[in-house]
FILUM-723376 format. One record per residue (C-alpha): residue number from 1; z negated, x negated, y negated; residue in three letters. Coordinates in pm, 1 decimal. Example, Ala and Ser with C-alpha at 12.3 -4.5 7.8 and 13.67 -1.06 7.14 Angstrom:
// FILUM-723376
<r resi="1" c3="-780.0" c1="-1230.0" c2="450.0" resn="ALA"/>
<r resi="2" c3="-714.0" c1="-1367.0" c2="106.0" resn="SER"/>
// end
This chain:
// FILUM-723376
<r resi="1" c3="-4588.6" c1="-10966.1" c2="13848.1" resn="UNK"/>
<r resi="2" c3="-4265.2" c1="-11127.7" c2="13912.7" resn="UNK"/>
<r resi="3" c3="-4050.4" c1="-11245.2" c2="13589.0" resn="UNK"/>
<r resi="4" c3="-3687.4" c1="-11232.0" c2="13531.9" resn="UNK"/>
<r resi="5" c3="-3505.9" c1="-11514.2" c2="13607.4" resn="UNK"/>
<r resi="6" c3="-3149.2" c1="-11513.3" c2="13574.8" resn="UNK"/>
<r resi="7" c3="-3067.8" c1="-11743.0" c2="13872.0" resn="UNK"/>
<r resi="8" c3="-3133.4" c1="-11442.3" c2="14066.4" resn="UNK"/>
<r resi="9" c3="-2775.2" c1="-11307.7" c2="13939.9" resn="UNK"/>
<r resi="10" c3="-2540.8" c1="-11424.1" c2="14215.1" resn="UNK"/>
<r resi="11" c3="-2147.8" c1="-11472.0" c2="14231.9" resn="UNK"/>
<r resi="12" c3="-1921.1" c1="-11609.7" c2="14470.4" resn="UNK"/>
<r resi="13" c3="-1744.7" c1="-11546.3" c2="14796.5" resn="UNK"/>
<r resi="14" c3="-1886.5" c1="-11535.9" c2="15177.7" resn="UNK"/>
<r resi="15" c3="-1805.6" c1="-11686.9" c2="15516.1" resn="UNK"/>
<r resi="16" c3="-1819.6" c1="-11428.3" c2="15826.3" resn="UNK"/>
<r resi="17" c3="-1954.6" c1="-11528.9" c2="16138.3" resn="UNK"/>
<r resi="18" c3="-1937.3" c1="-11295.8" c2="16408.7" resn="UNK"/>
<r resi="19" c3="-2032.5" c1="-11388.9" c2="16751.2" resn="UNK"/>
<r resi="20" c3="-2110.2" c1="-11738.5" c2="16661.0" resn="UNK"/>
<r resi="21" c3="-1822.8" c1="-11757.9" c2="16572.5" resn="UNK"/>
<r resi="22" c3="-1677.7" c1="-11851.1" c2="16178.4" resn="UNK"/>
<r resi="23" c3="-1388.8" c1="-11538.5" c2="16144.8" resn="UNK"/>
<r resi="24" c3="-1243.5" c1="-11767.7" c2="15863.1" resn="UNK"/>
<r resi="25" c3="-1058.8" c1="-11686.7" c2="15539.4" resn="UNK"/>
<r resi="26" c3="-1048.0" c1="-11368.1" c2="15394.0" resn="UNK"/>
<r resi="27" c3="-863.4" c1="-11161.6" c2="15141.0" resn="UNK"/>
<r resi="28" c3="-952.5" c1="-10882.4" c2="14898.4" resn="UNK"/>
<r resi="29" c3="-1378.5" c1="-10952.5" c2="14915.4" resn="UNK"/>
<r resi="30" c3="-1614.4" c1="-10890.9" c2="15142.6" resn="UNK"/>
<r resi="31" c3="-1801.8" c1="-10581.7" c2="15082.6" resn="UNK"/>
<r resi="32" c3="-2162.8" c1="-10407.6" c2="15221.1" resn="UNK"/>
<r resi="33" c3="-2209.1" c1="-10080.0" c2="15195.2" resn="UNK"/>
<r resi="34" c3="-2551.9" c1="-9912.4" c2="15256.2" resn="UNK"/>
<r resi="35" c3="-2579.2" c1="-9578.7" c2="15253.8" resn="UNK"/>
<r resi="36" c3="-2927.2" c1="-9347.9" c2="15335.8" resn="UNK"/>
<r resi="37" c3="-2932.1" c1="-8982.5" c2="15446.5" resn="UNK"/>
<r resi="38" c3="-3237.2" c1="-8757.6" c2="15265.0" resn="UNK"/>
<r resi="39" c3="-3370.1" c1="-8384.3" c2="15376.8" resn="UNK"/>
<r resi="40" c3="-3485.4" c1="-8241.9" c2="15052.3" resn="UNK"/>
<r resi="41" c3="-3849.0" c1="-8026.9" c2="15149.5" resn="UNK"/>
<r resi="42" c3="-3851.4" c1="-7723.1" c2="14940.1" resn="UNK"/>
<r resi="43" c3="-4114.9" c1="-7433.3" c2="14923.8" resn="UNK"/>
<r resi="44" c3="-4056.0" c1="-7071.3" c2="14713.8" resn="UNK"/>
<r resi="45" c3="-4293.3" c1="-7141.3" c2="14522.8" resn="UNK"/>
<r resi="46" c3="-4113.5" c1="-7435.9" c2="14381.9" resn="UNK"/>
<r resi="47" c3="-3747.8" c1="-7262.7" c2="14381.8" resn="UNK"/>
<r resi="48" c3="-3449.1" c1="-7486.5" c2="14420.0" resn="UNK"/>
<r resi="49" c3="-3685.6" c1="-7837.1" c2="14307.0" resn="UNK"/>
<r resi="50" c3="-3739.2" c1="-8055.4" c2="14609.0" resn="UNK"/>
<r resi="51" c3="-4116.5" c1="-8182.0" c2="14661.6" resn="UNK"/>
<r resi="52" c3="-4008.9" c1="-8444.4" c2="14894.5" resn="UNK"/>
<r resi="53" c3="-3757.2" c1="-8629.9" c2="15037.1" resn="UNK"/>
<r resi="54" c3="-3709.9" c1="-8772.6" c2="15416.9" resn="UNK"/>
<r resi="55" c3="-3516.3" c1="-9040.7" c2="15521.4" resn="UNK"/>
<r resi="56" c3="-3369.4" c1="-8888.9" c2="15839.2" resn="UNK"/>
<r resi="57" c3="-3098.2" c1="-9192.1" c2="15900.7" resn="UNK"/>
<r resi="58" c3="-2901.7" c1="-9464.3" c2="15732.0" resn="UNK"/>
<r resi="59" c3="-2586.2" c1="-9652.7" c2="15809.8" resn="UNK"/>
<r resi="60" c3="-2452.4" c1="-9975.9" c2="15757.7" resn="UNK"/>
<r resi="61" c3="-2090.3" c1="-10059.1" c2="15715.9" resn="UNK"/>
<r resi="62" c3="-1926.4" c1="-10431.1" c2="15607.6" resn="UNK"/>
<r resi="63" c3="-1577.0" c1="-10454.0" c2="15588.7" resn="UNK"/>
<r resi="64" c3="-1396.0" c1="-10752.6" c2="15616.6" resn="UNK"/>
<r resi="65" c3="-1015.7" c1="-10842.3" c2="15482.1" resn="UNK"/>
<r resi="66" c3="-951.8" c1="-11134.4" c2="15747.6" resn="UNK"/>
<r resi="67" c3="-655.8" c1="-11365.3" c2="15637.0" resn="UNK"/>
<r resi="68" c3="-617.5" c1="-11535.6" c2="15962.2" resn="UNK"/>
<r resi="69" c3="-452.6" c1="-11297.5" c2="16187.0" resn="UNK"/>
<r resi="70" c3="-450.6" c1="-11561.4" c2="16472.5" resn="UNK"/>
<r resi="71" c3="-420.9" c1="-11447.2" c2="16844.2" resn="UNK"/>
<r resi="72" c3="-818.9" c1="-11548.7" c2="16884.7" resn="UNK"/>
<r resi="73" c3="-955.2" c1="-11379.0" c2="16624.7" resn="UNK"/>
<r resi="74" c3="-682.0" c1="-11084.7" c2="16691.2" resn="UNK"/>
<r resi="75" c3="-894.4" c1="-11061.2" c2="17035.4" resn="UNK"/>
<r resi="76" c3="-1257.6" c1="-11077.6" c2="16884.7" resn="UNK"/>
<r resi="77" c3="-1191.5" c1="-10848.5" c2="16681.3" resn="UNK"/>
<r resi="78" c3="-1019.1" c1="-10547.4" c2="16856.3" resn="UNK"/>
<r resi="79" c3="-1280.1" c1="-10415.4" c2="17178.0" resn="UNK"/>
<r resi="80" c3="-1118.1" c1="-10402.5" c2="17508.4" resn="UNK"/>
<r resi="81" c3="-855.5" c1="-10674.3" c2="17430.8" resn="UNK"/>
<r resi="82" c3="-793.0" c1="-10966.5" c2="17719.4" resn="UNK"/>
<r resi="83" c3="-654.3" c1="-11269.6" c2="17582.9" resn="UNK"/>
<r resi="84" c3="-450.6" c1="-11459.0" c2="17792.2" resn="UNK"/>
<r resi="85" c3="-495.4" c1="-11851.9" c2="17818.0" resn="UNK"/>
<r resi="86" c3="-449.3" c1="-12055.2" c2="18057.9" resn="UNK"/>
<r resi="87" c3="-680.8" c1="-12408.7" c2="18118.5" resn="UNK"/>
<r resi="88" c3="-979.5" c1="-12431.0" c2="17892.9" resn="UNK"/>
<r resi="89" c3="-1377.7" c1="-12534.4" c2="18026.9" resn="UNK"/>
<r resi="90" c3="-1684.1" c1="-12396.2" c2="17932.7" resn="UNK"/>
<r resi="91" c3="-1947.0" c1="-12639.1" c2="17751.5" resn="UNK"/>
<r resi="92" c3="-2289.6" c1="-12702.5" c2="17876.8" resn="UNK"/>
<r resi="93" c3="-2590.0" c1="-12802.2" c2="17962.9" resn="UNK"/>
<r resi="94" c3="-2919.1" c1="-12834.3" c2="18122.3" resn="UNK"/>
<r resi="95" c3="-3331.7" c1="-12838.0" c2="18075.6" resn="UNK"/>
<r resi="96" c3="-3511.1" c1="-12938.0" c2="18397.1" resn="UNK"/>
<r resi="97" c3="-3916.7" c1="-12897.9" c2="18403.1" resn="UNK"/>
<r resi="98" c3="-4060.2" c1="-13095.1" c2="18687.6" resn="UNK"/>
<r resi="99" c3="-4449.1" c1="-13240.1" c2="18792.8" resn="UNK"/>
<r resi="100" c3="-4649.7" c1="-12979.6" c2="18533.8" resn="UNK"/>
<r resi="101" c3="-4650.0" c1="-12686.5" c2="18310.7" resn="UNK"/>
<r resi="102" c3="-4590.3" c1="-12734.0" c2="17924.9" resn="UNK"/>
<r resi="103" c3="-4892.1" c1="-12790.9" c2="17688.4" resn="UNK"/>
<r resi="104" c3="-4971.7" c1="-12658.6" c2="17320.1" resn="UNK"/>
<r resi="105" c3="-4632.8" c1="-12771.7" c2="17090.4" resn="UNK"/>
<r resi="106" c3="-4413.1" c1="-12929.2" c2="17368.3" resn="UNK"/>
<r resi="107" c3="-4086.8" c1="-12767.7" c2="17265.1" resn="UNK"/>
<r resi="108" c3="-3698.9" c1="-12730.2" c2="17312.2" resn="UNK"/>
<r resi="109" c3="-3444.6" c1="-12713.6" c2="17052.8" resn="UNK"/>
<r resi="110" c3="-3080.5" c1="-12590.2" c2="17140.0" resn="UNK"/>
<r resi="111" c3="-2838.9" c1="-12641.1" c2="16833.3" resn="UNK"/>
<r resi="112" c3="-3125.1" c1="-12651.3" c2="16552.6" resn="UNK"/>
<r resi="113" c3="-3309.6" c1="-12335.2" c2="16728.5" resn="UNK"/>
<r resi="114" c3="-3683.1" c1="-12442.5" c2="16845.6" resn="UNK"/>
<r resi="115" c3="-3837.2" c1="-12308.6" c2="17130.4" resn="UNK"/>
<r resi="116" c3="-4237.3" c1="-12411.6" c2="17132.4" resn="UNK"/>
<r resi="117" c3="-4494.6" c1="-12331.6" c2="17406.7" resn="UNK"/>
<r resi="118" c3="-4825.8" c1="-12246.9" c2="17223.9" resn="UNK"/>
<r resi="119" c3="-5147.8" c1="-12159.1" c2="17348.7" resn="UNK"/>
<r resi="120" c3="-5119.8" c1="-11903.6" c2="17149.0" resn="UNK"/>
<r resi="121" c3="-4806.5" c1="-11779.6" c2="17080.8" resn="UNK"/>
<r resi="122" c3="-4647.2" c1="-11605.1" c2="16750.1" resn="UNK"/>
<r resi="123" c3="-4339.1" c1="-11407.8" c2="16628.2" resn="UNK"/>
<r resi="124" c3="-4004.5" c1="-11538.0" c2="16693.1" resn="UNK"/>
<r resi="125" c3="-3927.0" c1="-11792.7" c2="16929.3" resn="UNK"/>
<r resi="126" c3="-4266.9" c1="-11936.1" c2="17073.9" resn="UNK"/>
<r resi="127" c3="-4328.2" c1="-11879.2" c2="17408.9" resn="UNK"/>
<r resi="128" c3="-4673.5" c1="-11865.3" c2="17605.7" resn="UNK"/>
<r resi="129" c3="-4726.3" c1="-12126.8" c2="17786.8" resn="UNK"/>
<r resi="130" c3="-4696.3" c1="-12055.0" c2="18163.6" resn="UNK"/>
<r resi="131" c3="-4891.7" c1="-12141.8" c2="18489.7" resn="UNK"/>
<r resi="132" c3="-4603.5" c1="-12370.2" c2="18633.1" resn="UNK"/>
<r resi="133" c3="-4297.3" c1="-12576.3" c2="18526.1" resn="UNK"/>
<r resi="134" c3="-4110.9" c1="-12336.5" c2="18712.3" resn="UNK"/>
<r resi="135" c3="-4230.8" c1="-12022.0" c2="18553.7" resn="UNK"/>
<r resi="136" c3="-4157.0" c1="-12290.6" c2="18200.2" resn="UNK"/>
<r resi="137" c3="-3820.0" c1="-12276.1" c2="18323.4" resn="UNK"/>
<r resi="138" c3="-3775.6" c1="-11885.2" c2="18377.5" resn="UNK"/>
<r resi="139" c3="-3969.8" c1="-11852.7" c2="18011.1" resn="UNK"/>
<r resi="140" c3="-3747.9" c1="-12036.8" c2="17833.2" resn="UNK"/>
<r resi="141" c3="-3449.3" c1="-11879.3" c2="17964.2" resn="UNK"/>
<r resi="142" c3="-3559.8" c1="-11526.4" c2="17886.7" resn="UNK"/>
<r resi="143" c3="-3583.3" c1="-11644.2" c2="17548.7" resn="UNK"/>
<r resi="144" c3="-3291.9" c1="-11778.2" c2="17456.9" resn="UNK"/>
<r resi="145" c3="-3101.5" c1="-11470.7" c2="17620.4" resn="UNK"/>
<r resi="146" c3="-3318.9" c1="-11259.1" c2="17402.7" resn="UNK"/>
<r resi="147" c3="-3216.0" c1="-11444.9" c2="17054.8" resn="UNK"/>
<r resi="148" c3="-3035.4" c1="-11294.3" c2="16851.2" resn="UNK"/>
<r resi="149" c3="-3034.0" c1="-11658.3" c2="16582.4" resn="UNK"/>
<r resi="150" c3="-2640.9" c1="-11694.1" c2="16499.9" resn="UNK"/>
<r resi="151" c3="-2706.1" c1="-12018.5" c2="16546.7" resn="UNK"/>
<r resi="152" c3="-2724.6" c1="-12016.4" c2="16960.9" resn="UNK"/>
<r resi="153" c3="-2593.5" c1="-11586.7" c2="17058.9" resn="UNK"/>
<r resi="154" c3="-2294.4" c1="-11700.1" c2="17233.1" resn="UNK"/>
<r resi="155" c3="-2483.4" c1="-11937.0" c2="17466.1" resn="UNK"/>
<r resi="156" c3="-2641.8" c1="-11822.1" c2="17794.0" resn="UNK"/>
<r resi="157" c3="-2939.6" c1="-11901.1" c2="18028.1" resn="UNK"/>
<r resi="158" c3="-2913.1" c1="-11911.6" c2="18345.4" resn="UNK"/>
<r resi="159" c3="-3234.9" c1="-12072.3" c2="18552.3" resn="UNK"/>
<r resi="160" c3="-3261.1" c1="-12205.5" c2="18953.4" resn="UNK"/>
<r resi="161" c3="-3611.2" c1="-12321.1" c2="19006.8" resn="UNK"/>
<r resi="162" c3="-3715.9" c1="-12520.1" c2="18713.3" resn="UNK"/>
<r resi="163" c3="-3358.0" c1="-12585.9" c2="18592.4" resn="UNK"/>
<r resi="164" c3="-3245.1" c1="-12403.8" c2="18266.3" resn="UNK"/>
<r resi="165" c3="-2839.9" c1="-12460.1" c2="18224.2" resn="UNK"/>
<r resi="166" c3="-2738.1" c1="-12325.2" c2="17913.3" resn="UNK"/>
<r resi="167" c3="-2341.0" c1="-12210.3" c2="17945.5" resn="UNK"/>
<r resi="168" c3="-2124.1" c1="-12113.2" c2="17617.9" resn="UNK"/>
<r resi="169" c3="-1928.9" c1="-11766.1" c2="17640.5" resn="UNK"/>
<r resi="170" c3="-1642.6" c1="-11897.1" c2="17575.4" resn="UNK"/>
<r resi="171" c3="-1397.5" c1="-12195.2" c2="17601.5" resn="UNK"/>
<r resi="172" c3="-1372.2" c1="-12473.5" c2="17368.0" resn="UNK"/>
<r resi="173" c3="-1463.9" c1="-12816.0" c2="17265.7" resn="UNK"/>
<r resi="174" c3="-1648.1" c1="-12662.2" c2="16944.7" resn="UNK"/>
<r resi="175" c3="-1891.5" c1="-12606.2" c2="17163.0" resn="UNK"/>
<r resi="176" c3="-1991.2" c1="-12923.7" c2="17268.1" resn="UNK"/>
<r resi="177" c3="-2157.4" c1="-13058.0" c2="16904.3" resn="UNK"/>
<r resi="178" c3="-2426.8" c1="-12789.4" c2="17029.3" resn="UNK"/>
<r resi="179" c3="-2715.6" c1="-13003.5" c2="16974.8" resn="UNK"/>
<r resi="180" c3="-2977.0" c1="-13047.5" c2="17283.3" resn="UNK"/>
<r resi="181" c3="-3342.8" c1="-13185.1" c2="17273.0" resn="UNK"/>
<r resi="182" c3="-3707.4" c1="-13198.2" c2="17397.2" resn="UNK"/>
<r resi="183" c3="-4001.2" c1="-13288.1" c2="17241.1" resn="UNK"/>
<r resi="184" c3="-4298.8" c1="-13274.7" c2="17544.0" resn="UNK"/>
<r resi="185" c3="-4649.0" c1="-13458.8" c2="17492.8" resn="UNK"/>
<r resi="186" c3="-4573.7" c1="-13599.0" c2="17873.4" resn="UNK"/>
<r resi="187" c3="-4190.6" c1="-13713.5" c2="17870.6" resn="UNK"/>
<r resi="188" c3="-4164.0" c1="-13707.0" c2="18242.9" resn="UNK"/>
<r resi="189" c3="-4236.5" c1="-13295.8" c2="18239.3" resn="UNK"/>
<r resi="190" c3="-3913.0" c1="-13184.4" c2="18122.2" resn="UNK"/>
<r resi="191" c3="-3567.2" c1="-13342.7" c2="18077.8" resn="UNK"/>
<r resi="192" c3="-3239.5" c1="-13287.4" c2="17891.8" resn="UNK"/>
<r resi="193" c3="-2868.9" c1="-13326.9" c2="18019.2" resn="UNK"/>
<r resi="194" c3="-2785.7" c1="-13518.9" c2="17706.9" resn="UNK"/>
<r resi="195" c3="-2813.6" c1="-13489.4" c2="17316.6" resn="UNK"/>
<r resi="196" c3="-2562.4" c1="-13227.3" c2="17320.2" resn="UNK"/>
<r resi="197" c3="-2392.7" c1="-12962.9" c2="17560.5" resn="UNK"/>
<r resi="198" c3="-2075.8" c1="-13138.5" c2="17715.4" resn="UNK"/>
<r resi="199" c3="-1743.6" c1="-13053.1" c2="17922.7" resn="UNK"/>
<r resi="200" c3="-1597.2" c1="-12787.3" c2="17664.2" resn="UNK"/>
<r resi="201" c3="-1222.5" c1="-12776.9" c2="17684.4" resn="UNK"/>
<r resi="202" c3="-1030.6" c1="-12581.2" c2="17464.6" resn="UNK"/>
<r resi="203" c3="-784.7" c1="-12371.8" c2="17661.7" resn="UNK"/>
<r resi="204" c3="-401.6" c1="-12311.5" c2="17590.3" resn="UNK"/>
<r resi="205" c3="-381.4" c1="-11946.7" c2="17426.9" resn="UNK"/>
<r resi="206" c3="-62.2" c1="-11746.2" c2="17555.6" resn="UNK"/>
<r resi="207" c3="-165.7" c1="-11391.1" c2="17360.2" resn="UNK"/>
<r resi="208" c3="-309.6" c1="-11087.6" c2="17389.1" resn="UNK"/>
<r resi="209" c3="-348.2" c1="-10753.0" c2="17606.0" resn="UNK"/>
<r resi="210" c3="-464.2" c1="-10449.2" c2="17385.8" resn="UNK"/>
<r resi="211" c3="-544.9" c1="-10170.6" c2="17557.7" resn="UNK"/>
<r resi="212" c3="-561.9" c1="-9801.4" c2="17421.4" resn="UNK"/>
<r resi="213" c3="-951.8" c1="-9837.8" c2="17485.0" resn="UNK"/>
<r resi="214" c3="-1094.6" c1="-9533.6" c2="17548.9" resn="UNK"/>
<r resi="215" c3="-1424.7" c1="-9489.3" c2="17625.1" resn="UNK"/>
<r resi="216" c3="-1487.8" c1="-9846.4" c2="17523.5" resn="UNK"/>
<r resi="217" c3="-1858.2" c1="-9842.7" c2="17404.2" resn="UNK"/>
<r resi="218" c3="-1898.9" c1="-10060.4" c2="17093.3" resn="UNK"/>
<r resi="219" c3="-2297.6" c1="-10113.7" c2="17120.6" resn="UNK"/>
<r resi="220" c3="-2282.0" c1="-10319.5" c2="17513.6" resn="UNK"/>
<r resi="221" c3="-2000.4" c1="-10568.6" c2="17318.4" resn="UNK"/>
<r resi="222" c3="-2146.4" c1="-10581.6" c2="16950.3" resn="UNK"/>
<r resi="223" c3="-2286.8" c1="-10933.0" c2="16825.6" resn="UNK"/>
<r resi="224" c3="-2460.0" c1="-11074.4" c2="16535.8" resn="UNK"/>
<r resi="225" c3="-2293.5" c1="-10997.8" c2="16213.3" resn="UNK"/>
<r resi="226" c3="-2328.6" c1="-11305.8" c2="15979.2" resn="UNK"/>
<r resi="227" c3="-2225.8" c1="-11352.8" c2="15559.4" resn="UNK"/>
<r resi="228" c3="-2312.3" c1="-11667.4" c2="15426.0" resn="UNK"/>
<r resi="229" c3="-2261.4" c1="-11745.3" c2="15067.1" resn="UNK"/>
<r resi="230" c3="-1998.8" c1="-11992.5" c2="15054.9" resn="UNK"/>
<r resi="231" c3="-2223.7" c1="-12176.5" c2="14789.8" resn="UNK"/>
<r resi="232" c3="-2511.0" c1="-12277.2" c2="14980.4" resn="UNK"/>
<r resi="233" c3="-2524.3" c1="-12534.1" c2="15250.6" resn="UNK"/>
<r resi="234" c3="-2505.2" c1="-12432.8" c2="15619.5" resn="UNK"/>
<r resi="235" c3="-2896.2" c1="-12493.5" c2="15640.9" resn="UNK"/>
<r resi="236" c3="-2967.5" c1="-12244.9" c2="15361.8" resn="UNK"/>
<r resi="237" c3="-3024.1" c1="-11941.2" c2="15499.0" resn="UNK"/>
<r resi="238" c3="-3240.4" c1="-11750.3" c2="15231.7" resn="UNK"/>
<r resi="239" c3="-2927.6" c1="-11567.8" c2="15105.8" resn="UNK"/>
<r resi="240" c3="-2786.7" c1="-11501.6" c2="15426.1" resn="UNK"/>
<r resi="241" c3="-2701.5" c1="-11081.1" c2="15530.5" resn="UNK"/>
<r resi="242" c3="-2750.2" c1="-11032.6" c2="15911.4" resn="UNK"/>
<r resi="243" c3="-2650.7" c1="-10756.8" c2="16129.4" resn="UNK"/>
<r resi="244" c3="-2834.1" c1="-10831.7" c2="16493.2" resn="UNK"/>
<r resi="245" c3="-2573.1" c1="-10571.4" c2="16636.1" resn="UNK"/>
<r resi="246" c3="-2257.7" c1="-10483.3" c2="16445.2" resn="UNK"/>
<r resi="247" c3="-1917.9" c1="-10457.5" c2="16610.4" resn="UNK"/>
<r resi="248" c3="-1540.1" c1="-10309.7" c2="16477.2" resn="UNK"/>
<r resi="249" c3="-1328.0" c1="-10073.7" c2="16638.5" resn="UNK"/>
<r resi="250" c3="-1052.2" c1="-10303.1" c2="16500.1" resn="UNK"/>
<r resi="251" c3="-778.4" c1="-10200.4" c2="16287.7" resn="UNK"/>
<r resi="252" c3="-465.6" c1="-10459.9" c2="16137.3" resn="UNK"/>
<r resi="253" c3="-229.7" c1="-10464.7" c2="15851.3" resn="UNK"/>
<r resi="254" c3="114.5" c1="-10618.7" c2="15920.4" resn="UNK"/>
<r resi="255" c3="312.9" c1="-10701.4" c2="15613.5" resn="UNK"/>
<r resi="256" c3="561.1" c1="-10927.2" c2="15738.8" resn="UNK"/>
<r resi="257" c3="720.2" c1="-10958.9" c2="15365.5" resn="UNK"/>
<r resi="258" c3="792.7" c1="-11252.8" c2="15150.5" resn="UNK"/>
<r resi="259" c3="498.0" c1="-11186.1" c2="14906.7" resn="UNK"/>
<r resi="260" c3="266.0" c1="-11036.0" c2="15123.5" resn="UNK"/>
<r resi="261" c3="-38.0" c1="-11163.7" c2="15374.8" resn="UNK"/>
<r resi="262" c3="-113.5" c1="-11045.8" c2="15726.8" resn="UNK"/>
<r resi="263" c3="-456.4" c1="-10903.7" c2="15697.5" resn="UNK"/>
<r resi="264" c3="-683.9" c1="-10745.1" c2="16018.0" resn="UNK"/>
<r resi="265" c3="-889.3" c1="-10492.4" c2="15768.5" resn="UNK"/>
<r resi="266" c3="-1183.9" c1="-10462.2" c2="15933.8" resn="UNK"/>
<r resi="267" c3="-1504.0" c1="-10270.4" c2="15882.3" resn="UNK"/>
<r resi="268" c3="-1784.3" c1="-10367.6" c2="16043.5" resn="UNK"/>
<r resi="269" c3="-2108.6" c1="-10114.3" c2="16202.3" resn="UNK"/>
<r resi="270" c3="-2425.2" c1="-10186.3" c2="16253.1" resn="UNK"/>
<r resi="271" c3="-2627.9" c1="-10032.8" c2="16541.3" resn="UNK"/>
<r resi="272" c3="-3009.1" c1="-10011.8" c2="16630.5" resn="UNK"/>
<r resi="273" c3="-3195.9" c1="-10305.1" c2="16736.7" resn="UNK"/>
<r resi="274" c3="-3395.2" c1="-10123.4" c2="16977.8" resn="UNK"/>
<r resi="275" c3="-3597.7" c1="-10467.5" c2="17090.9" resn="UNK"/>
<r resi="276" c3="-3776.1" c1="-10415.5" c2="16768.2" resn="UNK"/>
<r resi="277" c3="-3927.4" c1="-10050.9" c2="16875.2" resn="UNK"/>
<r resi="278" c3="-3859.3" c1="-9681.4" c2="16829.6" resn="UNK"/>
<r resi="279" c3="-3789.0" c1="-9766.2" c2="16393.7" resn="UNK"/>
<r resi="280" c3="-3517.3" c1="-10020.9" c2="16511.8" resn="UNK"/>
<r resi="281" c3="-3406.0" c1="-10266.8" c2="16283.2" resn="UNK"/>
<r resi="282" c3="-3001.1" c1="-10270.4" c2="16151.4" resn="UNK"/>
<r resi="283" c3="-2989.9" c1="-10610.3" c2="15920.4" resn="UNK"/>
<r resi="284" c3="-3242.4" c1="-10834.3" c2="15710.5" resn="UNK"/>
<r resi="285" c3="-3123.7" c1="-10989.5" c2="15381.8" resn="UNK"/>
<r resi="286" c3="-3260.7" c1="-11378.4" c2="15388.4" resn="UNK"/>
<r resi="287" c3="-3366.8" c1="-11584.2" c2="15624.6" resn="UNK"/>
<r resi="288" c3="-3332.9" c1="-11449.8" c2="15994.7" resn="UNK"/>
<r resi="289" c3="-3621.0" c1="-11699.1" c2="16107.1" resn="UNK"/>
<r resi="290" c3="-3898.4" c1="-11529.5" c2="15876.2" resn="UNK"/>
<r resi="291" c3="-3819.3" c1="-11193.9" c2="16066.4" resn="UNK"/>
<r resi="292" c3="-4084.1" c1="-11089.0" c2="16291.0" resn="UNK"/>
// end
């Protein structure tokens, strides 16, 4: 039996990472809100007094009081929106496999993410190890498109052969601290571009377009949801509430007043993971690696 403890009672505020993205300040708390739907099962016999209960759904809203109303963040958050820059490179970077296939625990790590061939592989990130470095190649990219770790969902794999060049969504220098290595039992068998992606550029932001956005389905653009006690270090995770697929129909505040802050007040829906079969998964409270 577990015993009380009272460093289990948490305070304090969150960061909100959306994307991959940090969303930065907020104003007002950030609040979760949980909610499960119940069909009572009656019989006559029993009158009005349920014998059961069903869960036939549950939702999962966050809403967020952002403080910076910038023109980036004004585009994340509102679906359908173009923003308009000018300039601005994308970062990356590049895994080549050559001469033979991986063995048992030769692995690639992108930005603190591992990525380990095993003989036999488990949950998460390991991948089987293939016939050919070229099949390595196509492997590995299949996985990382597949994560959903905050840590790497805005990068993308793209594979030629037995080259992997991983490609950030979007412009920026941030993107280039992206950390890159290999650890292979024969060195010669796969090769890194460098010990981090390279050539991000942040572009010159002009604005941006809002459409009325109609039609615009929230699901095909939602990302990884991401609150982070402010409290722990970035490598503490164990606290951490993660929405695989959430997205915001966007909504904003104005109060252009003396004593008064911009705020976007957004809330925040989760949807289905349907990768994770027909019960779907909406968030997991802790650390994201320990999900299976």
């Amino acid at each position: 039996m577990s015993k009380s403890d009272t460093r289990n009672v948490k305070l304090g505020v969150c960061s909100v990472t959306f994307g991959g993205v940090d969303l930065g300040y907020t104003k007002g708390g950030v609040e979760v809100n949980v909610a499960t739907t119940t069909h009572e099962v009656m019989v006559d016999q029993y009158g009005n007094t349920p014998i059961d209960d069903y869960i036939i759904g549950r939702t999962c809203k966050v809403k967020v009081p952002l403080a910076e109303t910038s023109v980036d963040n004004f585009s994340r958050i509102m679906p359908g929106a173009v923003l308009k820059q000018s300039g601005g490179v994308l970062s990356s970077g590049t895994v080549t496999f050559s001469t033979g296939a991986p063995v048992d625990g030769d692995k690639v790590t992108l930005n603190g993410v591992d990525f380990t061939f095993k003989t036999i592989p488990g949950p998460g990130n390991d991948i089987a190890i293939p016939a050919s470095f070229t099949a390595a190649a196509a492997a590995l990219a299949a996985k990382v498109n597949a994560s959903t770790d905050p840590k790497i969902s805005m990068i993308t794999a793209t594979v030629l052969s037995g080259v992997v060049t991983l490609t950030a969504d979007d412009f920026g220098a941030l993107y280039n601290a992206f950390t890159l290595a290999k650890t292979f039992a024969t060195a010669a068998n796969c090769v890194v571009s460098g010990a981090t992606l390279t050539g991000g550029i942040d572009p010159v932001v002009e604005g941006v377009a809002v459409p009325t956005g109609v039609g615009i389905s929230l699901l095909k653009t939602a990302k990884v949801l991401v609150l982070h006690p402010q409290g722990l270090p970035a490598s503490d995770r164990s606290q951490d509430f993660t929405i695989p697929l959430a997205n915001t129909p966007g909504a904003a505040t104005f109060a252009y007043k003396l004593d008064s802050e911009r705020v976007f007040n957004l809330e925040f829906n989760a949807y289905p993971d349907s990768t994770q079969g027909t019960a779907g998964r909406m968030f997991y409270y802790g650390d994201p690696g320990a999900d299976a």
